[in-house]
NURO-132679 format. One record per residue: residue in one letter; x, y, z of N, C-alpha, C, O, CB in turn. Coordinates in steps of 0.1 Angstrom, whole numbers, plus 5000, padded with zeros to 4 digits. Glycine has a CB too. Layout:
BEGIN
AXYZXYZXYZXYZXYZ
...
This chain:
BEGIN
X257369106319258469056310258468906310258568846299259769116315
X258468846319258468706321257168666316257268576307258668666336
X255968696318254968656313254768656295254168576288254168726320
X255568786290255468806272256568656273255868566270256269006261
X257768626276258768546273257868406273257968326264260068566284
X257168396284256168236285255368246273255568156265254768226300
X254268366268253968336260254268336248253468316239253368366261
X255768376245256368406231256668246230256368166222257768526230
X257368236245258168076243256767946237256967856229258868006264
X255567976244254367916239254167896223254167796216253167996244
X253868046220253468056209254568026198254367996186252868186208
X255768026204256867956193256567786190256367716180258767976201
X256667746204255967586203255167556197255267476188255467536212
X253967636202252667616190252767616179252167526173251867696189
X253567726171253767716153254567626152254467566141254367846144
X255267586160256267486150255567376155255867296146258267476153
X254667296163253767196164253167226153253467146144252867176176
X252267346147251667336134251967366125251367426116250867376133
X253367326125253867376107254367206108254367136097255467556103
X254867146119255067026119253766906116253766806109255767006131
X252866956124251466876119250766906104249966836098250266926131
X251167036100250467066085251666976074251266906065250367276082
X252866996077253866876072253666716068253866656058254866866083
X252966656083252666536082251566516073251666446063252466496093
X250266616078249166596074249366626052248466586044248066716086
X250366676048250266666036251766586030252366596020249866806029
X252066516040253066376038251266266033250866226022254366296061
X250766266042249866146048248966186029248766116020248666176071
X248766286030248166346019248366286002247666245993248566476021
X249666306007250366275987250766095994250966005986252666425979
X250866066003250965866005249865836000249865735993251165776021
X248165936002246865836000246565855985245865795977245365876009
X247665995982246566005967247565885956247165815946246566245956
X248765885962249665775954248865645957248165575949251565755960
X249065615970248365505975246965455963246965345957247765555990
X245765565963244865565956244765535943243865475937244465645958
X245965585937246365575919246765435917246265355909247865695913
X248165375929248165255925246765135927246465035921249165235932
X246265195936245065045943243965065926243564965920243465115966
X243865225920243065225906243765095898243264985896243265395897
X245165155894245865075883245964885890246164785883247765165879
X245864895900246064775902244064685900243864585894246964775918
X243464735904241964665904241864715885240964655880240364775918
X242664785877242364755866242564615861241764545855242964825860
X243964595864245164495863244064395870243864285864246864535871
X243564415880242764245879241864255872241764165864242164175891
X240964355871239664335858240264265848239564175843239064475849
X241364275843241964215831242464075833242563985825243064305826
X242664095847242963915847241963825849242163705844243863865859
X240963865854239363835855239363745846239363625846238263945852
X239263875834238463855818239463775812238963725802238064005807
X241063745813241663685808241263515813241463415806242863755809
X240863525825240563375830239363285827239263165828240463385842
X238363425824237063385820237263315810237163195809236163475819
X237863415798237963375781238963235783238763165773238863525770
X239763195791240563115791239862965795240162855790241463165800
X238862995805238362875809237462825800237262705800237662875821
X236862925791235962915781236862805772236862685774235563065774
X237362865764238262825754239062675760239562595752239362955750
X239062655772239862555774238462455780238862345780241162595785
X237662465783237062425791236062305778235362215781236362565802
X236362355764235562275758236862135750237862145743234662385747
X236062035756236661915749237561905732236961905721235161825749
X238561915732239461865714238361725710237961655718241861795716
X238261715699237761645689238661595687239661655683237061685680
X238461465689239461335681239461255670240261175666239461245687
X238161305665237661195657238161245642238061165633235861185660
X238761355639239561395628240161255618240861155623240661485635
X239761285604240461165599241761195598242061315600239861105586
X242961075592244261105589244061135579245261145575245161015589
X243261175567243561255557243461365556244361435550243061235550
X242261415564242061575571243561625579243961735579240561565587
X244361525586245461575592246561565587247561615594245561525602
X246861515573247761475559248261615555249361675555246861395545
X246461655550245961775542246561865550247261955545244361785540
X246461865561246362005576247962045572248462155569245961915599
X248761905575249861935578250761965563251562045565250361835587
X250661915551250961955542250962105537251662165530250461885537
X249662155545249462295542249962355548250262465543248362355541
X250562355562251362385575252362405567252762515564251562295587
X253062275563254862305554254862385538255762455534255562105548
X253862375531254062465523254162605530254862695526252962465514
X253562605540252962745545254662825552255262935550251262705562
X255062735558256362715566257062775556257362895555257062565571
X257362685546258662695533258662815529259662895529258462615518
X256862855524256863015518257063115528257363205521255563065513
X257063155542257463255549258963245552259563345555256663275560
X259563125553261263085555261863145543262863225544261662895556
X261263105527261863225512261463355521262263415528260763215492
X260263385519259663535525261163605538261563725537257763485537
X261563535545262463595554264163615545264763725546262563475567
X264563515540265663485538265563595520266663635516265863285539
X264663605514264163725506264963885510265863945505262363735509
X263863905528264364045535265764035539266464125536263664085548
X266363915545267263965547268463975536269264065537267463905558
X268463885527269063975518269264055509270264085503269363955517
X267364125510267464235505268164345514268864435509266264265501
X267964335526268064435534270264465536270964565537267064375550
X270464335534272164325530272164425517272564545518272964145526
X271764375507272064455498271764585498272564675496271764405489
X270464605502270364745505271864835512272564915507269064755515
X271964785528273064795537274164835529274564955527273364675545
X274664745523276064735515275964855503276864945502276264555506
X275064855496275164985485274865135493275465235490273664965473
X273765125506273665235515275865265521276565355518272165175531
X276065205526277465195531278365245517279265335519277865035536
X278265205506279165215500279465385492280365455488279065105492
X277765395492277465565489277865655497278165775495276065605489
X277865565513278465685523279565705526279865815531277965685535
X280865575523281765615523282565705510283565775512282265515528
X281865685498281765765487282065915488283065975483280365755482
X281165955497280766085505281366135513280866235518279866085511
X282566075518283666065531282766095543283066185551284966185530
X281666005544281166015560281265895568280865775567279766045561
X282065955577282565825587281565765597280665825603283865875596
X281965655597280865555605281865535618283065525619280465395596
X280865525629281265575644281065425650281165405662280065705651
């Protein structure tokens, strides 16, 4: 009797050591595969900073030309302000088309007795 009680008392220890070790071991499990997904997304995230530094040094790395005349830069910038003026109409165009739209959309809906919230 005493001897089944030792080994029951054993074998109780035992499973719960291995239901406690099979616990950890798939804690430790889902930390490496997260672990692993981030270290992926992150060595992407530098490939990209890599290539963003590369293309950067490139592009920066070559000398501006000075030698541009002031007529070339007259020309440049005159075309800049036309360019400016026509997308500033272009905006001020949408937005009050988009009022008017608004205002006739609104006025159909209260038409309709649907209340605005």
């Amino acid at each position: 009797m005493i001897i089944q009680y030792f080994q029951h008392s054993s074998l109780t220890e035992i499973n719960s050591r291995f239901a406690k070790l099979t616990d950890d071991i798939h804690n430790c499990h889902n930390n490496l595969r997260d672990s692993a997904a981030a270290r992926k997304n992150f060595e992407g995230d530098l490939r990209k900073i890599d290539k963003w530094c590369r293309e950067t040094e490139m592009r920066c790395a070559t000398t501006p030309s000075l030698d541009a005349s002031v007529e070339l830069l007259k020309e440049q910038s005159v075309h800049y302000e036309v360019s400016r003026r026509k997308k500033q109409i272009q905006i001020t165009w949408l937005i009050t088309s988009s009022n008017y739209v608004s205002n006739a959309m609104g006025d159909t809906l209260k038409d309709r007795n649907f209340f605005f919230f």
